[in-house]
C-alpha positions as CSV (number, residue, x, y, z in Angstrom):
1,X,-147.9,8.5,123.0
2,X,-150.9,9.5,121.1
3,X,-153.7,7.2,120.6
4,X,-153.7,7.1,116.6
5,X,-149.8,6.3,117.1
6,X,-150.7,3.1,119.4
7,X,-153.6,2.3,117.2
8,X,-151.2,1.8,114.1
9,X,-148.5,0.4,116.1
10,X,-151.3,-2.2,117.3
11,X,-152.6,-2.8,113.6
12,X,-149.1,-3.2,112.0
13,X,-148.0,-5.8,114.9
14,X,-151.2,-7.5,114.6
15,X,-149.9,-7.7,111.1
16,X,-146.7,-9.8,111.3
17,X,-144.9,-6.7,111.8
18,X,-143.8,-7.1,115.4
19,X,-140.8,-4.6,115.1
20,X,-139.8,-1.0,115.4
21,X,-137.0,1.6,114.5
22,X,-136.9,3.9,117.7
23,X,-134.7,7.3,116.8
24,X,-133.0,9.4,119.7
25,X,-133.0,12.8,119.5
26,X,-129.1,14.5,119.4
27,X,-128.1,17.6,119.2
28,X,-125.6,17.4,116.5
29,X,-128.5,16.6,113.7
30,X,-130.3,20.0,112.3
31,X,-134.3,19.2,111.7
32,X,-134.1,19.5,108.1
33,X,-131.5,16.6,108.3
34,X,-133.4,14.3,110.1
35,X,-136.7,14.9,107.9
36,X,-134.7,14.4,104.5
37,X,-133.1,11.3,106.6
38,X,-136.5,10.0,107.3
39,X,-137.8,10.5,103.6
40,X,-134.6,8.7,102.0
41,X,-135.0,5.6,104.6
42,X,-138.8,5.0,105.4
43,X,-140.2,7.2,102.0
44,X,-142.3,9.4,104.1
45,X,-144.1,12.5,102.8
46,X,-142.4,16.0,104.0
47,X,-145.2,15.9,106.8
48,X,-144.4,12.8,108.5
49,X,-141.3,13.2,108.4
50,X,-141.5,16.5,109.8
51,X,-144.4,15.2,112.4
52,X,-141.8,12.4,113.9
53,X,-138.6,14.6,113.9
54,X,-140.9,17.3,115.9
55,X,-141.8,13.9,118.4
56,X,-137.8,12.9,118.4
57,X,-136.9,16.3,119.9
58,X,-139.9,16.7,121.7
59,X,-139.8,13.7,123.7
60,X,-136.5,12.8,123.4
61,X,-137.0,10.0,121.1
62,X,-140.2,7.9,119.0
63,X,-140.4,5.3,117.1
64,X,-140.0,5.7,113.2
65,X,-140.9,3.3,111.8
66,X,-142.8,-0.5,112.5
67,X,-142.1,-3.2,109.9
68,X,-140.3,-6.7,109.5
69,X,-137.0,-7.0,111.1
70,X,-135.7,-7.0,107.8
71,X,-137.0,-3.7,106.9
72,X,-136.5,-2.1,109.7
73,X,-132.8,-2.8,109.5
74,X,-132.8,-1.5,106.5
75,X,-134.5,1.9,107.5
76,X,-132.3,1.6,110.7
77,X,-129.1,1.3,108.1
78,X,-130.0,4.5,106.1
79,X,-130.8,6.6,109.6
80,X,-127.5,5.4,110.5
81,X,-125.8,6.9,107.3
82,X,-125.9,10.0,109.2
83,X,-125.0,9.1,112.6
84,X,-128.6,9.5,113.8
85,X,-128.6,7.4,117.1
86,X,-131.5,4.5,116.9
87,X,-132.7,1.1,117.7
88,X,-133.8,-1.4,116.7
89,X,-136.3,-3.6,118.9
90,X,-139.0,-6.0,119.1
91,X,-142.7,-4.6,119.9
């Protein structure tokens, strides 16, 4: 894991944010679905969606997303529309 990523990861929990959406890389799912997934569920730009779906398939699976529990079952619940194969976990 990159430094910037545990460095955010370390703020956010820090934060009152001590959970995470972890997404598993498939091979069913094309990359353009999983970026336009990851913009409708956690509103990211084009780039970091495009940045985490590149980490999904690269190392088989990153987190996505760090939040409440609340809103990460929410994210978790839109991946989900899809199929995509995630979880949801404490940090």
């Amino acid at each position: 894991m990159k430094a910037d990523t545990l460095e955010t990861t370390e703020q956010k929990t820090e934060l009152g944010n001590p959970w995470q959406v972890v997404l598993f890389n498939d091979e069913v799912h094309t990359f353009d679905e999983v970026i336009l997934q990851l913009q409708k569920a956690a509103g990211y730009s084009l780039e970091r969606a495009t940045e985490l779906t590149f980490r999904v398939h690269n190392n088989g699976k990153a987190v996505v997303y760090i939040g409440t529990k609340e809103d990460c079952e929410k994210v978790a619940g839109i991946l989900e529309q899809i199929r995509l194969t995630i979880q949801v976990e404490k940090t």
